[in-house]
C-alpha positions in Angstrom: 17.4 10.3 14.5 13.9 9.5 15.1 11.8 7.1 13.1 9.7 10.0 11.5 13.1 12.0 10.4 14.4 8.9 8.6 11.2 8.3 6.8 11.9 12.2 5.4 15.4 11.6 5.0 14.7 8.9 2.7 11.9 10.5 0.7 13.6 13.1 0.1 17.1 12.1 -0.5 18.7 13.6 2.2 20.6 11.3 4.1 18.4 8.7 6.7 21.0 6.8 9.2 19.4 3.5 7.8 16.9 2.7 5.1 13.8 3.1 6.6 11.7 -0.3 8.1 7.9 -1.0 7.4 6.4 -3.8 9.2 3.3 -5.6 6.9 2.6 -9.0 8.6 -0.8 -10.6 7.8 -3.0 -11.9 10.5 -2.7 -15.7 9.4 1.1 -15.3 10.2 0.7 -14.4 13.9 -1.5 -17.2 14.3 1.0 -19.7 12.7 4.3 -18.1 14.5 2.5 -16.2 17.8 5.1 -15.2 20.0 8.2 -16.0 18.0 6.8 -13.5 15.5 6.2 -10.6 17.9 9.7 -11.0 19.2 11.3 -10.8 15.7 9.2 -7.6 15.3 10.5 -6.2 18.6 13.6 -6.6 17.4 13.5 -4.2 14.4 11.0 -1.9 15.1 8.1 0.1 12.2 9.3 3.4 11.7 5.7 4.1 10.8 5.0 2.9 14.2 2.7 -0.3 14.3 2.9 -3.0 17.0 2.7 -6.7 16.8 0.0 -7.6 18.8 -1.0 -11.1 19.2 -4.5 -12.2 18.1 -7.1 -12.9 21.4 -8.8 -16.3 20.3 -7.4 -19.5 19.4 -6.2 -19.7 15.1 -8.9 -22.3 14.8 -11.5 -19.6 16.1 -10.1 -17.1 13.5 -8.6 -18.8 10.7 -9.0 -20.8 7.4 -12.4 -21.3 7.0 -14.7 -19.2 4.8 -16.1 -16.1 5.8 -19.6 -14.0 4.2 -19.7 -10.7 4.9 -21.6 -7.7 3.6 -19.0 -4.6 3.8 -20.2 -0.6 4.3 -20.8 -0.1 0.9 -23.3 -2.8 -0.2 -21.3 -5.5 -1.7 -21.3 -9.1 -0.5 -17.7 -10.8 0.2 -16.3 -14.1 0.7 -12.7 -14.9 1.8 -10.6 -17.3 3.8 -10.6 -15.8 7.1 -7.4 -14.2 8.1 -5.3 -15.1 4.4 -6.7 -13.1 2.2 -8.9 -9.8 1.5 -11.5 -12.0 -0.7 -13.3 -11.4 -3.6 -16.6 -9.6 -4.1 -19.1 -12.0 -5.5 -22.1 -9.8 -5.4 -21.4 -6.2 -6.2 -23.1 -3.4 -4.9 -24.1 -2.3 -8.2 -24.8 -5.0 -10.7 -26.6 -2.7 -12.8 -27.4 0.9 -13.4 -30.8 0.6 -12.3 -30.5 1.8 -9.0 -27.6 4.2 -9.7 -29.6 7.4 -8.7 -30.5 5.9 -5.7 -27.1 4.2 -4.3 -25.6 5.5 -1.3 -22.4 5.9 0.1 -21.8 4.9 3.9 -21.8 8.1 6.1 -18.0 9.6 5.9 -15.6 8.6 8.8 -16.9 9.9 12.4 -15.1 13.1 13.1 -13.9 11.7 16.3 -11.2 9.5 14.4 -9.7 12.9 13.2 -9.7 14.2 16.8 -8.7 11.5 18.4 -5.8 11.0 16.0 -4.6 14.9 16.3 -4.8 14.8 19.9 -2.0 11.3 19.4 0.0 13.5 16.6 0.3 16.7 18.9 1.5 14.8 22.0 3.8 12.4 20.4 5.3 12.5 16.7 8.0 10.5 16.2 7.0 8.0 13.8 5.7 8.5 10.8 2.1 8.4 10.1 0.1 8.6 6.8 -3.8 8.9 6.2 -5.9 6.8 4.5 -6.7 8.5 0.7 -8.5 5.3 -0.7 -9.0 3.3 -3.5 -10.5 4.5 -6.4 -10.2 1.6 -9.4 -10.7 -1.1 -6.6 -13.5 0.5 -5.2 -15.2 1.1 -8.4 -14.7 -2.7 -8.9 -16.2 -3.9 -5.9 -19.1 -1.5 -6.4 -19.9 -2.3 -10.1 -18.1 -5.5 -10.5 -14.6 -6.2 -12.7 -16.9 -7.4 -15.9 -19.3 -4.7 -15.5 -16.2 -2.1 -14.8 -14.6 -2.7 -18.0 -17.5 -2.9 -19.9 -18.3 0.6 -18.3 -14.8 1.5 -19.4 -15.3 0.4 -23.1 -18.4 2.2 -23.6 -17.6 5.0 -21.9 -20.4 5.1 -19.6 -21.7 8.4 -18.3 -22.8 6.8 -14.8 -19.1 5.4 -14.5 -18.2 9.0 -15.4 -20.4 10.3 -12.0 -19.5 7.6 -10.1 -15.7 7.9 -10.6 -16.6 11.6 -9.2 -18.9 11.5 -6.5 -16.2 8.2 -5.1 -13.2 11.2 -5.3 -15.0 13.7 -3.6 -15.7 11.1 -1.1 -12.7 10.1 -0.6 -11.1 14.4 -0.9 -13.2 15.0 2.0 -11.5 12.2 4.5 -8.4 13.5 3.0 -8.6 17.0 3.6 -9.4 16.0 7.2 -6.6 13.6 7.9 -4.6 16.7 6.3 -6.4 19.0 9.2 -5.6 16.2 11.9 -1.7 17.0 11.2 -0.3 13.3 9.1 3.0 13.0 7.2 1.2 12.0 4.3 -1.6 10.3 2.5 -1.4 6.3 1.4 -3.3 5.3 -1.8 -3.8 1.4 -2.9 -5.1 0.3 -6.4 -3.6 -2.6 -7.8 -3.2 -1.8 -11.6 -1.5 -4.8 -13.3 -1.7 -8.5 -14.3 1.3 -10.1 -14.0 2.2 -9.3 -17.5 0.2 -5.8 -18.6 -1.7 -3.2 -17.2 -5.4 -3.6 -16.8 -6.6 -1.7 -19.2 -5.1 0.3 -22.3 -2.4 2.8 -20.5 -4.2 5.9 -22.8 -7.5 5.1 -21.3 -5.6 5.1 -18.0 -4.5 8.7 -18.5 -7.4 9.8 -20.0 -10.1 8.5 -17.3 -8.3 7.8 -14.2 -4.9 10.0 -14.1 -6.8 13.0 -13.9 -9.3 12.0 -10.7 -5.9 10.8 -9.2 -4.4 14.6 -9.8 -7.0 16.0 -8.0 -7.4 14.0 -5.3 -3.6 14.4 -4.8 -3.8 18.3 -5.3 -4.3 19.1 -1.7 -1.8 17.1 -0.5 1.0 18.7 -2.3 -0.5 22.3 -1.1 -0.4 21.2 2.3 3.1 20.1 1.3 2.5 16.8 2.6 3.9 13.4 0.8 1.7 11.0 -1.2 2.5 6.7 -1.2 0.9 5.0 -3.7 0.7 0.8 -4.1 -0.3 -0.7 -7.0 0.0 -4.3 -7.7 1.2 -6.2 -11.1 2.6 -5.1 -14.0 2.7 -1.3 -14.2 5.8 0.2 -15.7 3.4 2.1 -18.3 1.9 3.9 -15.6 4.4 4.7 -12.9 6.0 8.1 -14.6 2.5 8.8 -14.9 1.8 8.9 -11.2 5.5 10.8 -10.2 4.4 13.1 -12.6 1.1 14.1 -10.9 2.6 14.0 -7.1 3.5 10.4 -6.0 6.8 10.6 -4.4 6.7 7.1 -3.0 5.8 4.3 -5.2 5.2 0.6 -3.9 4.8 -1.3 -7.2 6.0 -5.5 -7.8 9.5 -4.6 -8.8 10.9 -7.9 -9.1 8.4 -8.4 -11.7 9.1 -5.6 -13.9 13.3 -6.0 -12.8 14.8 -3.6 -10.4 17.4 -2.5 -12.7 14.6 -1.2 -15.2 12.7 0.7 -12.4 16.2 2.0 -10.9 17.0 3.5 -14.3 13.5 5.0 -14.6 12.4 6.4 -11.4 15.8 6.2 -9.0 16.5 9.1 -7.4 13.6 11.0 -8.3 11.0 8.8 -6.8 11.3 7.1 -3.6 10.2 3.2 -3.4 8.6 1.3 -0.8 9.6 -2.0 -1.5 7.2 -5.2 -2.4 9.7 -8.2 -1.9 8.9 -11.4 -3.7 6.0 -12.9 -2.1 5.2 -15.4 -4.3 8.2 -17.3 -4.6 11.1 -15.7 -2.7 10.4 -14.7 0.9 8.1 -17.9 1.1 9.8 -20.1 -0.5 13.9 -19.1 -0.9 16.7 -19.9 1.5 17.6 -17.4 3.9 20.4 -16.8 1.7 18.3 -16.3 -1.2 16.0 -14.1 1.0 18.8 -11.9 1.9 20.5 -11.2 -1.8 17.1 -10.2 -2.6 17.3 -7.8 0.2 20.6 -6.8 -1.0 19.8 -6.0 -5.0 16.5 -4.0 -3.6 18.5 -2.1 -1.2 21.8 -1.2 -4.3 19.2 -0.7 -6.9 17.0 1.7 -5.5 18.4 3.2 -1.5 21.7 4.0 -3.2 20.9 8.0 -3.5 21.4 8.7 0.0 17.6 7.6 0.3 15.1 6.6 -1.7 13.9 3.3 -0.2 11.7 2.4 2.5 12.1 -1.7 3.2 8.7 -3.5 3.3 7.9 -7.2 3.0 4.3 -9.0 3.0 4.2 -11.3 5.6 2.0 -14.2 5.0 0.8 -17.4 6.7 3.0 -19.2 4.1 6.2 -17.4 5.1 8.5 -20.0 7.5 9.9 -18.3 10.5 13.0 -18.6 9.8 12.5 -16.8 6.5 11.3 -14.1 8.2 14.2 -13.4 10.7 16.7 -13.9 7.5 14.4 -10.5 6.1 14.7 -8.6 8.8 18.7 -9.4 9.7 19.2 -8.4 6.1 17.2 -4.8 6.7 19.5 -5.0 9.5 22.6 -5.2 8.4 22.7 -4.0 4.8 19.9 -1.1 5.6 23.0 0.8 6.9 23.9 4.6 5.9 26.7 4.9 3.6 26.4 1.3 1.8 30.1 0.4 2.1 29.1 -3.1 0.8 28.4 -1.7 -2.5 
């Protein structure tokens, strides 16, 4: 069964030989494990087919100290090189004064597209999704998170065209990663604290739920498959976005209980898991590491599918934690789950 063929299988609930692996490995944890980490990668290979690769300058070249950076789109950054995304601290857009006059950066060069249907029709047999964007996230970093929800609470017509103009943006990369031949198209906005949703779930349905519907419309008519991440605390929201066409879902599910989200949404949504990052794969045992592993795996791959395994891997994450992941993929990932 190749890699691409499971991915399906477990989607759609048909049967994969093993749950499914996805490979997420920050760059701060190649420069604290180098080798040893590639070799644990090698091991169990991405069935969405990255490759470790081992940064080319020294970790105190590339990591831990504070970077500035202006990004495509007009908002300044700082983060701690090769840890964390950052945090905008000058947005693009700190008013409305210069709204009619903002622009975009020019859409991605064609030649990606061409390039990456040239890779697709010579060798397919991993999976590979497209990029759909961000669309809360983006509107964050472009406006600001104070200015956002202040935009949100008085219903601001320039949010309103914004909101627009950044879908149809991000529909016309879309329909051309759906041209280049992909499996599917990958969203990210992370919609939750760690106790509630960002903002009230009715203004969630009511502003954003429909620019999500049609930015996912095409994909469905090209009978492709949508992922969607979204950090935090968003049980309120997750039927929402099965409803409109998400058939794989990637939300914190330790924090909102696996038995909860099981009941929910198992066996009629597929889940990309987001093991414990904050405390578990970190911090646990290797035994604590794997029973984690083990109540993901029963609570939501028990419908002959419906689980891909996938675990953030930090600079903070011990190498020994790591192999105790993967070895639990390994051997529990296995089609039937005779362990159950």
């Amino acid at each position: 069964m190749t890699s691409r063929e499971r991915v399906l299988r477990a989607i759609t609930f048909t049967g994969p030989d093993r749950v499914p692996t996805n490979h997420a490995i920050f760059p701060g944890a190649y420069q604290r494990h180098g080798q040893a980490l590639v070799d644990v990668l090698h091991q169990y290979p991405d069935d969405f087919g990255s490759r470790p690769v081992l940064p080319s300058v020294p970790p105190q070249e590339t990591c831990g100290y504070l970077e500035q950076y202006r990004d495509e789109w007009g908002s300044f950054w700082v983060r701690l090189k090769g840890y964390t995304a950052g945090e905008v601290k000058q947005p693009a857009l700190p008013t409305w004064d210069a709204f009619r006059n903002y622009e975009f950066p020019p859409p991605t060069p064609q030649e990606h597209f061409d390039e990456l249907k040239a890779r697709l029709e010579g060798s397919h047999d991993h999976w590979v999704n497209g990029d759909g964007g961000a669309l809360f996230e983006r509107l964050q970093w472009i406006r600001g998170p104070e200015n956002l929800y202040l935009d949100l609470a008085e219903d601001r017509e320039e949010l309103h065209l914004l909101a627009d103009r950044l879908a149809d943006y991000h529909l016309a990369n879309i329909t051309r990663y759906l041209q280049a031949g992909v499996d599917g198209i990958g969203f990210a906005d992370d919609w939750g604290s760690q106790r509630a949703l960002l903002i009230r779930p009715e203004q969630w349905r009511s502003f954003f739920k429909p620019r999500y519907r049609r930015m996912i419309a095409p994909i469905k008519e090209a009978g492709k498959y949508v992922f969607f991440h979204t950090d935090g605390w968003t049980l309120d929201i997750l039927e929402d976005l099965h409803q409109i066409g998400v058939d794989v879902l990637n939300p914190q599910h330790l924090l909102m209980g696996e038995g909860e989200l099981s009941h929910r949404l198992g066996g009629r949504a597929c889940f990309r898991s987001d093991l414990d990052r904050q405390h578990i794969i970190p911090r646990g045992t290797p035994q604590e590491i794997t029973e984690h592993v083990k109540r993901v795996i029963a609570a939501f791959g028990r419908f002959n599918g419906g689980l891909i395994l996938h675990g953030e891997i930090g600079p903070d994450v011990p190498l020994e934690n790591i192999k105790a992941m993967y070895a639990a993929f390994r051997e529990y990932g296995q089609y039937p789950l005779t362990w159950l």
